[in-house]
C-alpha positions in Angstrom: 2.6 0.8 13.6 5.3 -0.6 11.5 8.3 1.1 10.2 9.7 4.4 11.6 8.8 5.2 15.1 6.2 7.9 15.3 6.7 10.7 17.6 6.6 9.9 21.3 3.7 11.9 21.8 1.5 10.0 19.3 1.9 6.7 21.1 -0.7 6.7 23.6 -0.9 4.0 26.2 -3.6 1.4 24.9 -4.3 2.9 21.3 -1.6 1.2 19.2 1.8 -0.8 19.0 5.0 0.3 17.9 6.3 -3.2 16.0 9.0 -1.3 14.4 10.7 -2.6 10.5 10.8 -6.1 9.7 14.1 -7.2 7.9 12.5 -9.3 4.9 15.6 -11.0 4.6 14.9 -12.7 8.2 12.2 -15.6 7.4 10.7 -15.1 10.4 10.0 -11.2 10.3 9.0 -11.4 6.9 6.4 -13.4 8.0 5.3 -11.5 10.7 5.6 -8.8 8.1 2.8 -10.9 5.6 1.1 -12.1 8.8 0.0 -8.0 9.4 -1.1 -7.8 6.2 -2.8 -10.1 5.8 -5.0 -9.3 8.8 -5.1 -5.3 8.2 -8.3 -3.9 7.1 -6.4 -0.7 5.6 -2.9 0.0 5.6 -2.7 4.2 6.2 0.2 4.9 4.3 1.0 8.5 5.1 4.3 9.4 3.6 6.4 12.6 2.9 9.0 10.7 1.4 8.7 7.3 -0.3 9.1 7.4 -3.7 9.0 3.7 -4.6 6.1 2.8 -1.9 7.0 -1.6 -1.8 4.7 -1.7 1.2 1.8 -0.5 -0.1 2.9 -3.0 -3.5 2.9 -5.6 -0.9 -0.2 -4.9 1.1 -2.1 -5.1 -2.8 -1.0 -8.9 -2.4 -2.8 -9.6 0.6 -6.0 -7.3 -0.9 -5.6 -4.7 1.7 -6.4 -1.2 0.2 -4.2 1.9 1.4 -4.6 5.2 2.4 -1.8 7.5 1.2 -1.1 10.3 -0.8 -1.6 11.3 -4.1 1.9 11.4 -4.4 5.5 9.9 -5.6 4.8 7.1 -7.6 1.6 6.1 -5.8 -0.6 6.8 -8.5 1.1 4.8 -10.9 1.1 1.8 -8.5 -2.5 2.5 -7.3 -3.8 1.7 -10.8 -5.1 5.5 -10.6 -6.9 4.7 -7.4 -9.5 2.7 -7.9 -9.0 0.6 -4.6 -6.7 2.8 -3.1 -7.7 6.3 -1.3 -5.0 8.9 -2.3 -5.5 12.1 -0.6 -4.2 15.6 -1.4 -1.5 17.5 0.7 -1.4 18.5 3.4 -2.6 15.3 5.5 -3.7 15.4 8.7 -5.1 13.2 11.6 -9.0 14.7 10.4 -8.3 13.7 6.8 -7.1 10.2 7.7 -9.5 9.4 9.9 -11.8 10.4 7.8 -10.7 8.2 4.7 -10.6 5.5 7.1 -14.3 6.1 8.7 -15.3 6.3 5.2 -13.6 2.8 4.1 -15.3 1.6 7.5 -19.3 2.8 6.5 -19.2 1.2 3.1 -18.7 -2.5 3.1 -19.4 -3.2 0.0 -17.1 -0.5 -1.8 -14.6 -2.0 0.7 -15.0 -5.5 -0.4 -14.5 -4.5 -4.0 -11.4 -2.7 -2.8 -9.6 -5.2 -1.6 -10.8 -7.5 -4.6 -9.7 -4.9 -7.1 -6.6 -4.4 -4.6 -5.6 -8.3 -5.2 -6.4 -8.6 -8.7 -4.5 -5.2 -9.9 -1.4 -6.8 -7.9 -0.8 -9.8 -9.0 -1.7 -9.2 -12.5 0.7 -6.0 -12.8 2.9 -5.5 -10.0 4.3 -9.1 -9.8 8.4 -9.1 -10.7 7.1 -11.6 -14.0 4.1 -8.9 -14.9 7.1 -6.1 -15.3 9.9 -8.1 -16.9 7.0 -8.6 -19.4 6.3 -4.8 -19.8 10.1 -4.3 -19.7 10.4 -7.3 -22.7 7.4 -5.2 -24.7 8.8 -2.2 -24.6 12.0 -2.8 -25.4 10.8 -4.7 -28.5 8.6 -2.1 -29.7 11.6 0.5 -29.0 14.2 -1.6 -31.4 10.7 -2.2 -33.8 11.3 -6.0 -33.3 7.4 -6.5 -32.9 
């Protein structure tokens, strides 16, 4: 588990690790931050609150789909989801570990999803791909096109 510390009473002995945030400004915990994702089969994204999800930005990188809400701005980001499982309020363990079991039984709709994952990524959510956007529309809004 990375990030904010999930109640005591989810950690059970054995079933998971608490690594806690990685300061991306440290070299070293950003790469242990890229080393986890690149390794993760998923990353389970279940948020009540993050508007501007970076993580699960990042996680496309490494071609690691997420599991998260259909929520915030995660639609947008998600390319409308089609290598991202966006689930409906309200979440619980069931529907999670459901999505996950799901990703799990289907290989090959998982291998696209991390492909389509990558791919949607770096062609649209690198910093260069939105200064471009940013450049267009700007142009189009002063009719300098």
């Amino acid at each position: 588990i990375i990030g904010s510390p999930p109640p005591a009473t989810d950690l059970v002995a054995g079933e998971g690790i608490y690594e806690g945030y990685f300061n991306k400004r440290s070299v070293e915990e950003h790469a242990a931050f890229r080393g986890h994702l690149s390794k993760a089969f998923a990353l389970l994204h279940p948020t009540d609150s993050d508007i501007a999800p970076l993580t699960v930005i990042e996680a496309g990188y490494f071609g690691c789909p997420a599991i998260s809400v259909d929520d915030f701005a995660l639609r947008e980001i998600t390319s409308s989801s089609n290598h991202h499982l966006l689930l409906q309020r309200p979440l619980n363990a069931a529907h999670l570990s459901a999505s996950m079991r799901r990703m799990l039984a289907d290989t090959v709709a998982y291998r696209q999803a991390r492909q389509n994952a990558r791919e949607f990524a770096v062609s649209n959510l690198r910093p260069e791909a939105f200064t471009e956007r940013l450049q267009r529309g700007i142009k189009a809004a002063l009719c300098i096109l």
